[in-house]
C-alpha positions as MATLAB code, in Angstrom:
seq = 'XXXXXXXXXXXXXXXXXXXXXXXXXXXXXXXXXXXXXXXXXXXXXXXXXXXXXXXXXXXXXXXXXXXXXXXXXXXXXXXXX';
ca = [
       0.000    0.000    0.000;
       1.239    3.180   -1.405;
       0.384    6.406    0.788;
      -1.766    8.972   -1.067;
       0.352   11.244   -3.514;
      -0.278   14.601   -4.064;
      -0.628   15.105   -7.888;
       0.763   18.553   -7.939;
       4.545   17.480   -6.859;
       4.339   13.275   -6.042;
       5.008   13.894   -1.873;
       3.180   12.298    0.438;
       0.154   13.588    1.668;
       0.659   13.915    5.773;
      -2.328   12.583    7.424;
      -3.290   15.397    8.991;
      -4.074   17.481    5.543;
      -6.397   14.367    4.446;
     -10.087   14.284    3.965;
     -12.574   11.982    5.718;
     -13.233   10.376    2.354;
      -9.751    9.565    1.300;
      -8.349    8.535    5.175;
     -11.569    5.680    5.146;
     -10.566    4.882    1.827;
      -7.097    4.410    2.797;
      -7.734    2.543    6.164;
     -10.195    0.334    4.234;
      -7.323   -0.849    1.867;
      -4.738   -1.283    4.982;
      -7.170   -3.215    6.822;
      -7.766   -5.280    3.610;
      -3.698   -6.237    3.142;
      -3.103   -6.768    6.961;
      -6.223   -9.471    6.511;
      -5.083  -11.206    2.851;
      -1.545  -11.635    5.237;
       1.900  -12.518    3.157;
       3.648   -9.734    4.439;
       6.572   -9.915    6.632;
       6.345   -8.757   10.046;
       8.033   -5.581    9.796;
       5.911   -4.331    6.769;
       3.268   -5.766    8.770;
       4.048   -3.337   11.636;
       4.161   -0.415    9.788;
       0.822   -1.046    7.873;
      -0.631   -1.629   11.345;
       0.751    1.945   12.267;
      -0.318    3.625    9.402;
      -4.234    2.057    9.620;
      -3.578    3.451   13.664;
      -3.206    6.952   12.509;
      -5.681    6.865    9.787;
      -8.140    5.320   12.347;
      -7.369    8.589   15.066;
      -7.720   10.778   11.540;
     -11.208    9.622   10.623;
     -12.282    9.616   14.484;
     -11.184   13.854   14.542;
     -13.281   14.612   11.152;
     -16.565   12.211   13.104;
     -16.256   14.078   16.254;
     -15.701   17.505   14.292;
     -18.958   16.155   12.612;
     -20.671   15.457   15.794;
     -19.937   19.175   17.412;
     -20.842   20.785   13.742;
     -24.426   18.970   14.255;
     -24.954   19.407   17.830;
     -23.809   23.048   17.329;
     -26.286   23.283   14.494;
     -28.931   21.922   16.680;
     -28.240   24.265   19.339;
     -28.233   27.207   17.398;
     -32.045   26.414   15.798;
     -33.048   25.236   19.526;
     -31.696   28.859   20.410;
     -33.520   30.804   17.597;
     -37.156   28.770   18.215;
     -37.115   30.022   22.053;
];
């Protein structure tokens, strides 16, 4: 598994600049090769990591979901009193 390039220039795009759509995407492939096995343990480890900090990546863009909503929520709660 090759970590998403950025078009513009070929570098790697750091985790922390990725979209919800493309770190799922990502962890869905990881989580595929760690479960078809063949790889040694070392590139096992460091699949593992990545699909760790993909996982904590998705889990900031759901709770940034969750306080967008309940914000949202609040706000129309606020304006019908």
């Amino acid at each position: 598994m090759v970590p998403k390039e950025r078009p513009e220039d070929g570098s790697i795009t750091p985790i922390s600049e990725m979209g919800y759509e493309i770190c799922r995407d990502e962890l869905i492939e990881v989580v595929r090769q760690l479960e078809q096995g063949g790889l040694d343990l070392e590139a096992s480890l460091q699949l593992w990591e990545r699909g760790e900090q993909l996982a904590k990546r998705c889990e900031q863009h759901l709770a940034g979901a969750r306080q967008r909503i309940a914000d949202a929520l609040a706000a129309a709660e606020a304006d019908e009193s």
